[in-house]
N, CA, C and O atoms as a printed pandas DataFrame, in Angstrom:
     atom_number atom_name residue_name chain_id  residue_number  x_coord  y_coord  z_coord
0              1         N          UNK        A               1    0.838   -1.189    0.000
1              2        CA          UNK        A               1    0.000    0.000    0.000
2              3         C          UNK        A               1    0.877    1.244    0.000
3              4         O          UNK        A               1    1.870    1.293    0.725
4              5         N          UNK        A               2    0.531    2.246   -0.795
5              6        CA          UNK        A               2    1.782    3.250   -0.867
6              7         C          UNK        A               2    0.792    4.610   -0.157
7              8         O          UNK        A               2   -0.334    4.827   -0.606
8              9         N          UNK        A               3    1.258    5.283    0.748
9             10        CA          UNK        A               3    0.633    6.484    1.402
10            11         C          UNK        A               3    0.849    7.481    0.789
11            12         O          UNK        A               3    1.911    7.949    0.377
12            13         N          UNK        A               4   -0.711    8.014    0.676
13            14        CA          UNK        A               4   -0.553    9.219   -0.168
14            15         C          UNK        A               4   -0.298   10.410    0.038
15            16         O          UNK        A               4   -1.368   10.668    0.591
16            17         N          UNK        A               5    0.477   11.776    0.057
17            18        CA          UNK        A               5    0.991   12.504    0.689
18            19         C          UNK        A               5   -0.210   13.882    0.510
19            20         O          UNK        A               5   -0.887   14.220   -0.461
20            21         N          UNK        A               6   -0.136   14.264    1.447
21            22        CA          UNK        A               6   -1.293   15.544    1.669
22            23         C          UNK        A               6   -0.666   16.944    1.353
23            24         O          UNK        A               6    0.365   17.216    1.967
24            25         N          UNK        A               7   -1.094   17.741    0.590
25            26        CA          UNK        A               7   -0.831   19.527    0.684
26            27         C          UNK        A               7   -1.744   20.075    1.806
27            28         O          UNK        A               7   -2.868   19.696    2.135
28            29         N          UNK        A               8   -0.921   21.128    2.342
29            30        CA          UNK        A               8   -1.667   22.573    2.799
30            31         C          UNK        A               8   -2.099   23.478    1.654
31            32         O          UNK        A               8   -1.501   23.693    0.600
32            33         N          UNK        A               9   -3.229   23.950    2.068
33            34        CA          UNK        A               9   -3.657   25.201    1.000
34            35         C          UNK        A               9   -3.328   26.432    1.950
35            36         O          UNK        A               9   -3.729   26.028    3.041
36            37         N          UNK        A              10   -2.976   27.316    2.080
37            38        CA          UNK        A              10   -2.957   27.908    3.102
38            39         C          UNK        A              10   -2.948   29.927    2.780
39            40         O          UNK        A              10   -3.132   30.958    3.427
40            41         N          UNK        A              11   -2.529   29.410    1.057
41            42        CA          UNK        A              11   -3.018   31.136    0.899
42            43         C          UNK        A              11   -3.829   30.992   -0.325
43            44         O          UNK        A              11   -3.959   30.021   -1.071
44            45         N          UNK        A              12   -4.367   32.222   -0.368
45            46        CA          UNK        A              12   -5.559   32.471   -1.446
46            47         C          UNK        A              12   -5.804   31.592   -2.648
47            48         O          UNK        A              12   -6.842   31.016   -2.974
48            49         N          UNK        A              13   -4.336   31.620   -3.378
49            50        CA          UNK        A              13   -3.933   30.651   -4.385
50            51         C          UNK        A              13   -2.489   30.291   -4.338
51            52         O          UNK        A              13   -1.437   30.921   -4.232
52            53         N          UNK        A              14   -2.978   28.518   -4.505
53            54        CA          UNK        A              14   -2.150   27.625   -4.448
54            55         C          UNK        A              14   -1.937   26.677   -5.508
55            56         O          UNK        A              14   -2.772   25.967   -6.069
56            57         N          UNK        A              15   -0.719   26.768   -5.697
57            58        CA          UNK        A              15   -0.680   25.527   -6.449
58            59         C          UNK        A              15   -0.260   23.848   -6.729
59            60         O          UNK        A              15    0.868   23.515   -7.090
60            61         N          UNK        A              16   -1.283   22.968   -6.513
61            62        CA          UNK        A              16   -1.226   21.652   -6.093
62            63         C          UNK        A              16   -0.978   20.830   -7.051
63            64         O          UNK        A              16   -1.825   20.584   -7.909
64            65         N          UNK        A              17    0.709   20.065   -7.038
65            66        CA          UNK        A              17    0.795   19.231   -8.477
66            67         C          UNK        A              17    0.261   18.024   -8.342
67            68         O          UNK        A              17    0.403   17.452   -7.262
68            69         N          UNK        A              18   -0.576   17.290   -9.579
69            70        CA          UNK        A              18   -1.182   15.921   -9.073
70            71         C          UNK        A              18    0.333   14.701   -8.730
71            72         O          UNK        A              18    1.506   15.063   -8.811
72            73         N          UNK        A              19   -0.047   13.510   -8.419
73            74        CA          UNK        A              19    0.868   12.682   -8.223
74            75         C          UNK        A              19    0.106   11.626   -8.616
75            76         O          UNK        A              19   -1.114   11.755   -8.724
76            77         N          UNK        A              20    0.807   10.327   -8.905
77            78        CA          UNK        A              20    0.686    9.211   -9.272
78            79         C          UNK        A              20   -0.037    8.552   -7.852
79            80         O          UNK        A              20    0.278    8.642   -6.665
80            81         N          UNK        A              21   -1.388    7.703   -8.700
81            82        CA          UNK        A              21   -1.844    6.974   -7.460
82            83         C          UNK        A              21   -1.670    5.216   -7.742
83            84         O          UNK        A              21   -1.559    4.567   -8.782
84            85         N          UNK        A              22   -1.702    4.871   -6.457
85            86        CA          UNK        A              22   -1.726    3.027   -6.852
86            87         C          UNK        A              22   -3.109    2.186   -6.801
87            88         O          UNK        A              22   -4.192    2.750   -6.643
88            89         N          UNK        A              23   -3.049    1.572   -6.866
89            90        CA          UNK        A              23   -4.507    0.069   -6.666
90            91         C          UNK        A              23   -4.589    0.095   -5.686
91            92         O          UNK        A              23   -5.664   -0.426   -5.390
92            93         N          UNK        A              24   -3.859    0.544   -4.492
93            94        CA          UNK        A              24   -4.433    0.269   -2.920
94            95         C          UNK        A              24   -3.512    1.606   -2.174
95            96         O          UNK        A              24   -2.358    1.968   -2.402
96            97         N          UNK        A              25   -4.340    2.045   -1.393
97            98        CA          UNK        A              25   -3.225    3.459   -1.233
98            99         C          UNK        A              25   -3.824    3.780    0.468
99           100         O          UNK        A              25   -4.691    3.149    1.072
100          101         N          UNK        A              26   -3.377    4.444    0.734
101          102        CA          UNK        A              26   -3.764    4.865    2.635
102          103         C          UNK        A              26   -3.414    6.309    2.718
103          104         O          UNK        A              26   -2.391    6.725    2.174
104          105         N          UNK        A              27   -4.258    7.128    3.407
105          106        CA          UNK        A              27   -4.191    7.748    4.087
106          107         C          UNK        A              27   -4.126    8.254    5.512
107          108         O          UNK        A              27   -5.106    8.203    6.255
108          109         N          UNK        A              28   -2.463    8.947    6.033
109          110        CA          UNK        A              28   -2.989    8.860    7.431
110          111         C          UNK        A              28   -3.768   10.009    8.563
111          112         O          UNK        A              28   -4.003   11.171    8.228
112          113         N          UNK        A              29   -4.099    9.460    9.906
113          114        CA          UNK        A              29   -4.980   10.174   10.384
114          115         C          UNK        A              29   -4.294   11.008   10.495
115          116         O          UNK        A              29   -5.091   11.708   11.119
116          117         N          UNK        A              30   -2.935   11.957   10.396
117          118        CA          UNK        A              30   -2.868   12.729   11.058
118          119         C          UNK        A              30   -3.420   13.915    9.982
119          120         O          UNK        A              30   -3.865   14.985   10.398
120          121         N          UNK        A              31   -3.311   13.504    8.217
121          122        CA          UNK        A              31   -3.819   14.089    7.339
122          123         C          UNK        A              31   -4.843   14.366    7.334
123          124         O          UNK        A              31   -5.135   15.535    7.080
124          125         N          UNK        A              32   -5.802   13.450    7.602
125          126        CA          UNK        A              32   -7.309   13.889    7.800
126          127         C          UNK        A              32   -7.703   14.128    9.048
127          128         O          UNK        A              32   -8.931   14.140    8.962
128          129         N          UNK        A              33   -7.464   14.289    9.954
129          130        CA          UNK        A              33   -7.480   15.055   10.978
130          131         C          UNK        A              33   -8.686   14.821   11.587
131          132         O          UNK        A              33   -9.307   13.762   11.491
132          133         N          UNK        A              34   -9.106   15.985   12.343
133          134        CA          UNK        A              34  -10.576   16.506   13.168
134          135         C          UNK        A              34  -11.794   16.757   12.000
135          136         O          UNK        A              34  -12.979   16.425   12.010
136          137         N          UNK        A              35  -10.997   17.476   11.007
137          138        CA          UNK        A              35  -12.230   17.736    9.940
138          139         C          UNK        A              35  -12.255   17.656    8.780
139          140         O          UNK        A              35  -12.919   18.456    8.122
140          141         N          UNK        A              36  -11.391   16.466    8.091
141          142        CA          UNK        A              36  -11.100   15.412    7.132
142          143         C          UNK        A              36  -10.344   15.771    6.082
143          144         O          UNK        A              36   -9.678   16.722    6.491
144          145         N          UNK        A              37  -10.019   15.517    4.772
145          146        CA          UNK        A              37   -9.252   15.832    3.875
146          147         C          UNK        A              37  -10.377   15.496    2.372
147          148         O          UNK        A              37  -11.507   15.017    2.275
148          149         N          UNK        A              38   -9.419   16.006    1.410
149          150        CA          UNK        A              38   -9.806   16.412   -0.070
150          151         C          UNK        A              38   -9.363   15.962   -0.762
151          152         O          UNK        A              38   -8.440   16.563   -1.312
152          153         N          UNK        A              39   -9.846   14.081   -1.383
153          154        CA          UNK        A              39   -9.378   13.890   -2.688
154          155         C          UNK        A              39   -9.476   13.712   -3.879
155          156         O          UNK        A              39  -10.149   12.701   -4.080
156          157         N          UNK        A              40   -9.285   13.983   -4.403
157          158        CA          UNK        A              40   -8.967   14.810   -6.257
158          159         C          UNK        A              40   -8.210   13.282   -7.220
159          160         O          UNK        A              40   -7.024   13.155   -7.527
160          161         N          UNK        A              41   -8.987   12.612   -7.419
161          162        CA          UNK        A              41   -9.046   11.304   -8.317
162          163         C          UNK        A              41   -9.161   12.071  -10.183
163          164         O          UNK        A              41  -10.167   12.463  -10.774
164          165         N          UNK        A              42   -7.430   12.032  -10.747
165          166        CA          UNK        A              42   -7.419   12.341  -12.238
166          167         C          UNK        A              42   -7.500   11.375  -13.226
167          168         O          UNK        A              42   -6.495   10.771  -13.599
168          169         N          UNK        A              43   -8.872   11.121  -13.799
169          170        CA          UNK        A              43   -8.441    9.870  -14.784
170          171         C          UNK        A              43   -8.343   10.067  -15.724
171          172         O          UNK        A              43   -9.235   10.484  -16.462
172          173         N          UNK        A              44   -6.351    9.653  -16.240
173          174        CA          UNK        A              44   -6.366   10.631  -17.558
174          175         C          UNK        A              44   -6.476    8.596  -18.546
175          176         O          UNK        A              44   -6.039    8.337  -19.667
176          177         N          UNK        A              45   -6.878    8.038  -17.994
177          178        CA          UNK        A              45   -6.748    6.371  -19.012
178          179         C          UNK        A              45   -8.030    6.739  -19.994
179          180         O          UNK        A              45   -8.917    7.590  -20.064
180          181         N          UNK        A              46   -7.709    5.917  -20.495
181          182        CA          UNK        A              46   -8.718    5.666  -21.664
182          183         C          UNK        A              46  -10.435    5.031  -21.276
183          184         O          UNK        A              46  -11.414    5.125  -22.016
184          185         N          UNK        A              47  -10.378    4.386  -19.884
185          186        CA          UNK        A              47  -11.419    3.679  -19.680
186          187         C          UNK        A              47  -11.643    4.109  -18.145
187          188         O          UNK        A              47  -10.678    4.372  -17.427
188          189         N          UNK        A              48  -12.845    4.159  -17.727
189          190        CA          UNK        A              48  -13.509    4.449  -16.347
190          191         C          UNK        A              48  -12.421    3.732  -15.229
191          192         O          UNK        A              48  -11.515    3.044  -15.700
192          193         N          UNK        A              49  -12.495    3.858  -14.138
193          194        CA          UNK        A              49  -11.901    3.831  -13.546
194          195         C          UNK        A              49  -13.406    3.679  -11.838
195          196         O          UNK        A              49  -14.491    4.247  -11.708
196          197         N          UNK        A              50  -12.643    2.632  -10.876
197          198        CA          UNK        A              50  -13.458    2.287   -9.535
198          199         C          UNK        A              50  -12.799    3.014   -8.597
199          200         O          UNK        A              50  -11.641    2.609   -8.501
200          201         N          UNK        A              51  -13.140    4.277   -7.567
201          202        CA          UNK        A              51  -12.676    4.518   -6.495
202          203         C          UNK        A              51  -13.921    3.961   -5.043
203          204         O          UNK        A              51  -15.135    4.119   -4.918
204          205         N          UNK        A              52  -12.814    3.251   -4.114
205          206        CA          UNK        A              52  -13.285    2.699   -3.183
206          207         C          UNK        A              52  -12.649    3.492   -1.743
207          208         O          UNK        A              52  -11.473    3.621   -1.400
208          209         N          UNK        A              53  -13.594    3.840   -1.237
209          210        CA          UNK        A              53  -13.123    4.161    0.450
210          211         C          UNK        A              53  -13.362    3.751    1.429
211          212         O          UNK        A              53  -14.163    4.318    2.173
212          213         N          UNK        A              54  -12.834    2.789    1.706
213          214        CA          UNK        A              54  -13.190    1.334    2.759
214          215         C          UNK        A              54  -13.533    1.920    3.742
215          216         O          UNK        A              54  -12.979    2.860    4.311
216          217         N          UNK        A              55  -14.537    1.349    4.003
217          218        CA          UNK        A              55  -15.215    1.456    5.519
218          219         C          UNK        A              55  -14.306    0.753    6.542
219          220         O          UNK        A              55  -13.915   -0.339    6.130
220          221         N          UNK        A              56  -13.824    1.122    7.890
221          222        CA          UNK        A              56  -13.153    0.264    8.691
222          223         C          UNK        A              56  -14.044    0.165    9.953
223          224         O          UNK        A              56  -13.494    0.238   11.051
224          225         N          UNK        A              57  -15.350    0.008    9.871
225          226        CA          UNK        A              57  -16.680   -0.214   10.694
226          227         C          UNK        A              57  -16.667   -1.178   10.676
227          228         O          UNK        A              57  -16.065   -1.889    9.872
228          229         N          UNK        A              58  -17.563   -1.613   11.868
229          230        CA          UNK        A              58  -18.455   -3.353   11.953
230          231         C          UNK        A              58  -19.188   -2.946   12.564
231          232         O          UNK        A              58  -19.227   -2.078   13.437
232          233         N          UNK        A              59  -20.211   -3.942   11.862
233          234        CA          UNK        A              59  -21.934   -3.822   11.981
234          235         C          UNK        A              59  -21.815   -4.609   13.670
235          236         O          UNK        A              59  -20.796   -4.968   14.259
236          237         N          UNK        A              60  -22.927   -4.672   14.012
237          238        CA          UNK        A              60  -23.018   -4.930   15.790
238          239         C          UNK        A              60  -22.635   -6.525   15.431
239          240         O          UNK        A              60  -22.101   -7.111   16.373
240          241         N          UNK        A              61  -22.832   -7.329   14.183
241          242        CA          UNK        A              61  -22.823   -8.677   14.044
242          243         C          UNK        A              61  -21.564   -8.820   13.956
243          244         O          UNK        A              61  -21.187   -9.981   14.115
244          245         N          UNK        A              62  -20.621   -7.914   13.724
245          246        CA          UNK        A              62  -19.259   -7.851   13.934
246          247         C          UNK        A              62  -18.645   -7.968   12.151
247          248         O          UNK        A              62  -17.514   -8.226   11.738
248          249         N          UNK        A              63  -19.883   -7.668   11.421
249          250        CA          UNK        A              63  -19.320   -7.824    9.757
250          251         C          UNK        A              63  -18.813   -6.460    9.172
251          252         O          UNK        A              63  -19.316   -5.360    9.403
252          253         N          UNK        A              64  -17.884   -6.685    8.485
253          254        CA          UNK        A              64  -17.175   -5.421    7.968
254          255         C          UNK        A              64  -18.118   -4.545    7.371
255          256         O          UNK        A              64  -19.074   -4.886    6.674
256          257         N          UNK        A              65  -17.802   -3.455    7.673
257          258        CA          UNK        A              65  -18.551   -1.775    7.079
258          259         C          UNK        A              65  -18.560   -1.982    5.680
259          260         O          UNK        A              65  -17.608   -2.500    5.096
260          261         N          UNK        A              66  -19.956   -1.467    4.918
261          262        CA          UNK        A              66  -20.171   -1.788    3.612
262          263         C          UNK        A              66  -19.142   -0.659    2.913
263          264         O          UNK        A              66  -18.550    0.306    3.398
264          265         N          UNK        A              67  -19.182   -1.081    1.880
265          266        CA          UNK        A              67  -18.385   -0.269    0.858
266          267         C          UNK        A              67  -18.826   -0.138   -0.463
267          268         O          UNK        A              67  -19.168   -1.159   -1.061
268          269         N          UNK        A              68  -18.877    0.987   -1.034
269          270        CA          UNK        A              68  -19.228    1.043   -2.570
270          271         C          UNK        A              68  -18.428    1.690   -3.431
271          272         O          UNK        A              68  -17.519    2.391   -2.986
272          273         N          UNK        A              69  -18.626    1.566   -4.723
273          274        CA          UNK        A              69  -17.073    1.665   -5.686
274          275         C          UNK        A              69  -17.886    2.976   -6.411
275          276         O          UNK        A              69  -19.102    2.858   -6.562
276          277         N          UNK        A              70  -17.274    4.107   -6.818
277          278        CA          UNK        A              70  -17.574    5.255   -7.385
278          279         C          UNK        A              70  -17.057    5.232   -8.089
279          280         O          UNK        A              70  -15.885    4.969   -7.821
280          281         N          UNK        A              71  -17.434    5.503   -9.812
281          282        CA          UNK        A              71  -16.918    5.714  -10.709
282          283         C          UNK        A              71  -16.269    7.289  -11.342
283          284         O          UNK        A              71  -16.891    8.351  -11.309
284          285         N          UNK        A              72  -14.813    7.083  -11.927
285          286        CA          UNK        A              72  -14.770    8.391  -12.294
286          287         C          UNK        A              72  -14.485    7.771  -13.771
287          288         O          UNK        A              72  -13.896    6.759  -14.151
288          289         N          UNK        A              73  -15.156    8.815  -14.426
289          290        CA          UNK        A              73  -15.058    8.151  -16.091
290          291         C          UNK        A              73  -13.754    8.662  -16.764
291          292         O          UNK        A              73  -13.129    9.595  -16.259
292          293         N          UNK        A              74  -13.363    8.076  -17.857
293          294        CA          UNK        A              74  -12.192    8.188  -18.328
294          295         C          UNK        A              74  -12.381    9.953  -18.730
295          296         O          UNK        A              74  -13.497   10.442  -18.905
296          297         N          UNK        A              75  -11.390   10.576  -18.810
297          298        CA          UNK        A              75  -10.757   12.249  -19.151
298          299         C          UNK        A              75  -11.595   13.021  -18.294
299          300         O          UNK        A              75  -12.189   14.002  -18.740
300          301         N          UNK        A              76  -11.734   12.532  -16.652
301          302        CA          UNK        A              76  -12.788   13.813  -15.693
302          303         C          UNK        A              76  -11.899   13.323  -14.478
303          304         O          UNK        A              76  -10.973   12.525  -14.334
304          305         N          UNK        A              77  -12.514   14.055  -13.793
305          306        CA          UNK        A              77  -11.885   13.874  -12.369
306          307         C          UNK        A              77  -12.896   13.894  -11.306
307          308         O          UNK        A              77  -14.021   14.184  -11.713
308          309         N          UNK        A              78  -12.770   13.619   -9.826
309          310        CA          UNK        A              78  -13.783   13.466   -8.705
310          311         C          UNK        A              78  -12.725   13.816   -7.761
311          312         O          UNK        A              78  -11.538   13.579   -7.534
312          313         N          UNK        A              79  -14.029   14.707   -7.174
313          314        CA          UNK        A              79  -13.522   14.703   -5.575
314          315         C          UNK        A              79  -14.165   13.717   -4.760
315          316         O          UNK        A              79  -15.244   13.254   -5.128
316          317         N          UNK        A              80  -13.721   13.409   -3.882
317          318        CA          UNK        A              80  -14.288   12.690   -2.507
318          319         C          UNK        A              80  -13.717   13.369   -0.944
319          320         O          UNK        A              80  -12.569   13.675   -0.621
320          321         N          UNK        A              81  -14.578   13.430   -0.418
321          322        CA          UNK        A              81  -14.469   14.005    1.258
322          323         C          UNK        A              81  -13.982   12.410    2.041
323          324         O          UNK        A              81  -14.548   11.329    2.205
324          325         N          UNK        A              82  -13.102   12.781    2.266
325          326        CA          UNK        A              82  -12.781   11.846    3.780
326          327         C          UNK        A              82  -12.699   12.140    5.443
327          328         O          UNK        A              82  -12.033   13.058    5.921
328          329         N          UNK        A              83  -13.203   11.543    5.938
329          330        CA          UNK        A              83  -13.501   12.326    6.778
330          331         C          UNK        A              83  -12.980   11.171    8.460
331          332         O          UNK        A              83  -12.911    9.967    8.211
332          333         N          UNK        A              84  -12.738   11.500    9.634
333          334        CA          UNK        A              84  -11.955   10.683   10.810
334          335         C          UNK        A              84  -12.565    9.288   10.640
335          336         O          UNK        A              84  -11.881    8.266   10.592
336          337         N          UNK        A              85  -14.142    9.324   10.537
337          338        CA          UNK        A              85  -14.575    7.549   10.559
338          339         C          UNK        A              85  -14.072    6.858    9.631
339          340         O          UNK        A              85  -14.108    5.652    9.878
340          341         N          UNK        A              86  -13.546    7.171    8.510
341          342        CA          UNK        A              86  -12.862    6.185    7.592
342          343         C          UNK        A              86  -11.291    5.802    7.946
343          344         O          UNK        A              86  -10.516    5.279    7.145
344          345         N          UNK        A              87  -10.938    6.223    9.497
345          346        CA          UNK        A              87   -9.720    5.966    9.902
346          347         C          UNK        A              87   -9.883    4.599   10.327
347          348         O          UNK        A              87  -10.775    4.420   11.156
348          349         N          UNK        A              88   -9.209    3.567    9.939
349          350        CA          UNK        A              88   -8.986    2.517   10.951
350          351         C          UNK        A              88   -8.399    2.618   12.335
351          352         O          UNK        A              88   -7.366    3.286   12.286
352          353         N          UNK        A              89   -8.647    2.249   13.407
353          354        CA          UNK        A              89   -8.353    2.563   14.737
354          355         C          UNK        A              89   -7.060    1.455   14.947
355          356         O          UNK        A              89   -6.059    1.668   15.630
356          357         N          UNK        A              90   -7.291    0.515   14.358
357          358        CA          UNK        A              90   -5.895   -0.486   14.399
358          359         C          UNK        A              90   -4.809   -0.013   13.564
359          360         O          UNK        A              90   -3.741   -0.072   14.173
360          361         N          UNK        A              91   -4.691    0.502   12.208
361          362        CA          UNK        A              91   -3.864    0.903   11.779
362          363         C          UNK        A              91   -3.540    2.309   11.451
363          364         O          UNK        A              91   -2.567    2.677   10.793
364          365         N          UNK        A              92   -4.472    3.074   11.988
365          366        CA          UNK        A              92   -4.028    4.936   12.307
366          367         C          UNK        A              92   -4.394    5.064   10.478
367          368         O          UNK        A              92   -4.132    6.231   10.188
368          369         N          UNK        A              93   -4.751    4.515    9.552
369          370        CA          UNK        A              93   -4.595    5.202    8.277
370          371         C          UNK        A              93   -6.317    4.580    7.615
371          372         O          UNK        A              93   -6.982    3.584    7.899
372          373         N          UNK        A              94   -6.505    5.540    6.809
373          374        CA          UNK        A              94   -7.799    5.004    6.005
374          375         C          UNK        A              94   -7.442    4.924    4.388
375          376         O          UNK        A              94   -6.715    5.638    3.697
376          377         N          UNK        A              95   -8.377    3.577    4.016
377          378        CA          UNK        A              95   -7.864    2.863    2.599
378          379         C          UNK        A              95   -8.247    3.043    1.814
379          380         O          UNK        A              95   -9.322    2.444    1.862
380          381         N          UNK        A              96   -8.139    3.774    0.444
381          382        CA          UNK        A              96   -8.521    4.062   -0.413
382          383         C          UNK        A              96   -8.325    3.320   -1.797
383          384         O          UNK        A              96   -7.438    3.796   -2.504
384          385         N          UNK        A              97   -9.078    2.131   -2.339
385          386        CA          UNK        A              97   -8.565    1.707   -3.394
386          387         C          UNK        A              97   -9.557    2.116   -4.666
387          388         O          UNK        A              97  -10.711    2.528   -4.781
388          389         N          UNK        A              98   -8.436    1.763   -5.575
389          390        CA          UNK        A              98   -8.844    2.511   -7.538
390          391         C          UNK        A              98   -8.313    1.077   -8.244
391          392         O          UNK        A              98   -7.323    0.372   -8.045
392          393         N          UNK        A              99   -9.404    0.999   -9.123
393          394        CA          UNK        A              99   -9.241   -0.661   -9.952
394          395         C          UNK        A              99   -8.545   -0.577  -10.755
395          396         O          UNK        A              99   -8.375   -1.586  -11.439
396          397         N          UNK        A             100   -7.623    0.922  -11.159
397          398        CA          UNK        A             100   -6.679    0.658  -11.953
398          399         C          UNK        A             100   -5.846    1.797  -12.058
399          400         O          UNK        A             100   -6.437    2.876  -12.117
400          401         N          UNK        A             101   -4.578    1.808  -12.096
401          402        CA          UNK        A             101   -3.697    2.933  -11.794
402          403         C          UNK        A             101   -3.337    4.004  -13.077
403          404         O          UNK        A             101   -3.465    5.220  -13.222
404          405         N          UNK        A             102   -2.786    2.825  -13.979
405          406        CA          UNK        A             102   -2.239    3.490  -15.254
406          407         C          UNK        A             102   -2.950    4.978  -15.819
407          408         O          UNK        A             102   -4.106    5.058  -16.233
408          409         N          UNK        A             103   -2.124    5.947  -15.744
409          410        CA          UNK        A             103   -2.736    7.372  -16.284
410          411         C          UNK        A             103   -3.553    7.882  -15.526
411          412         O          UNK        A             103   -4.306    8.677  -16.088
412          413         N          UNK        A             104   -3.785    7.670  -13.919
413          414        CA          UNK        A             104   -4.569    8.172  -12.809
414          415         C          UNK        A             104   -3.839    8.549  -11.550
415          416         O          UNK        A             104   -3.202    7.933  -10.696
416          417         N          UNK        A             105   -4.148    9.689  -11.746
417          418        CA          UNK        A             105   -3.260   10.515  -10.679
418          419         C          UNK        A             105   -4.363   11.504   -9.424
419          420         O          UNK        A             105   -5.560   11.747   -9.582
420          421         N          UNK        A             106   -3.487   11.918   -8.219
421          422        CA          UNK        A             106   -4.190   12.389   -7.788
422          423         C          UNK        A             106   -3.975   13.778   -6.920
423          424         O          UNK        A             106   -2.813   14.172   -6.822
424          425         N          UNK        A             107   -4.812   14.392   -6.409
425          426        CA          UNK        A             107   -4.161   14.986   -5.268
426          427         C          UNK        A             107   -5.334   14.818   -4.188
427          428         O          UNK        A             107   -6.399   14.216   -4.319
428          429         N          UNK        A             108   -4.766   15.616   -2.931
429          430        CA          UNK        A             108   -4.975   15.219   -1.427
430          431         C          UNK        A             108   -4.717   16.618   -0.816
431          432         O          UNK        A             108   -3.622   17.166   -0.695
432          433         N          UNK        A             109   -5.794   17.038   -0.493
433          434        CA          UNK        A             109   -5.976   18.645    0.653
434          435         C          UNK        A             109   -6.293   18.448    1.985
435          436         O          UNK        A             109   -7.201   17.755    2.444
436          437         N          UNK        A             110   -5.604   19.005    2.472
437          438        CA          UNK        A             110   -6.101   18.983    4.170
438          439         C          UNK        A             110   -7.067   19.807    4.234
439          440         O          UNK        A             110   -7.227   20.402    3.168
440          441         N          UNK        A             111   -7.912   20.144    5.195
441          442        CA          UNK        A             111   -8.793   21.088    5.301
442          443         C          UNK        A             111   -8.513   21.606    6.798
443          444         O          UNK        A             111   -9.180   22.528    7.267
């Protein structure tokens, strides 16, 4: 799993270069913080692309937190809000996976 590195925005205008993302990637809590972070999914491939933000919940039956796959279509981009509950408490980081890397890049804002 490769951790994805976070910017500050911190004056009026900033400028945030994208970076290369992987098939399984983490973010940690200290990035998303108290009042979560900002990520910016670029799909420059030819074909749609799955972003997943694992739930690290369990239901009272003790079954893993549901999860659903968001599509970003090929030549657009998506944001997604992350926010402290998607932190795992065992491993301090929350998981973000994409069904395919090639030509998908991203960035990551603190808020």
């Amino acid at each position: 799993m490769a951790l994805l590195t976070a910017s500050s925005v911190t004056q009026s205008a900033s400028n945030v270069a994208p970076a290369a993302i992987g098939t399984s990637n983490t973010i940690s809590a200290g990035d998303i913080g108290t009042r979560g972070c900002l990520l910016n999914v670029i799909n420059g491939a030819a074909a749609s692309v799955d972003v997943t933000l694992v739930d690290p919940g369990r239901t009272p039956a003790g079954n893993a937190g549901l999860v659903s796959a968001q599509a970003v279509a090929n030549g657009t981009d998506r944001w997604f809000r992350l926010g402290p509950a998607l932190v795992d408490p065992a491993t301090g980081v929350a998981t973000v996976t994409v069904s395919a890397a090639a030509s998908v890049t991203y960035k990551l804002i603190r808020l």
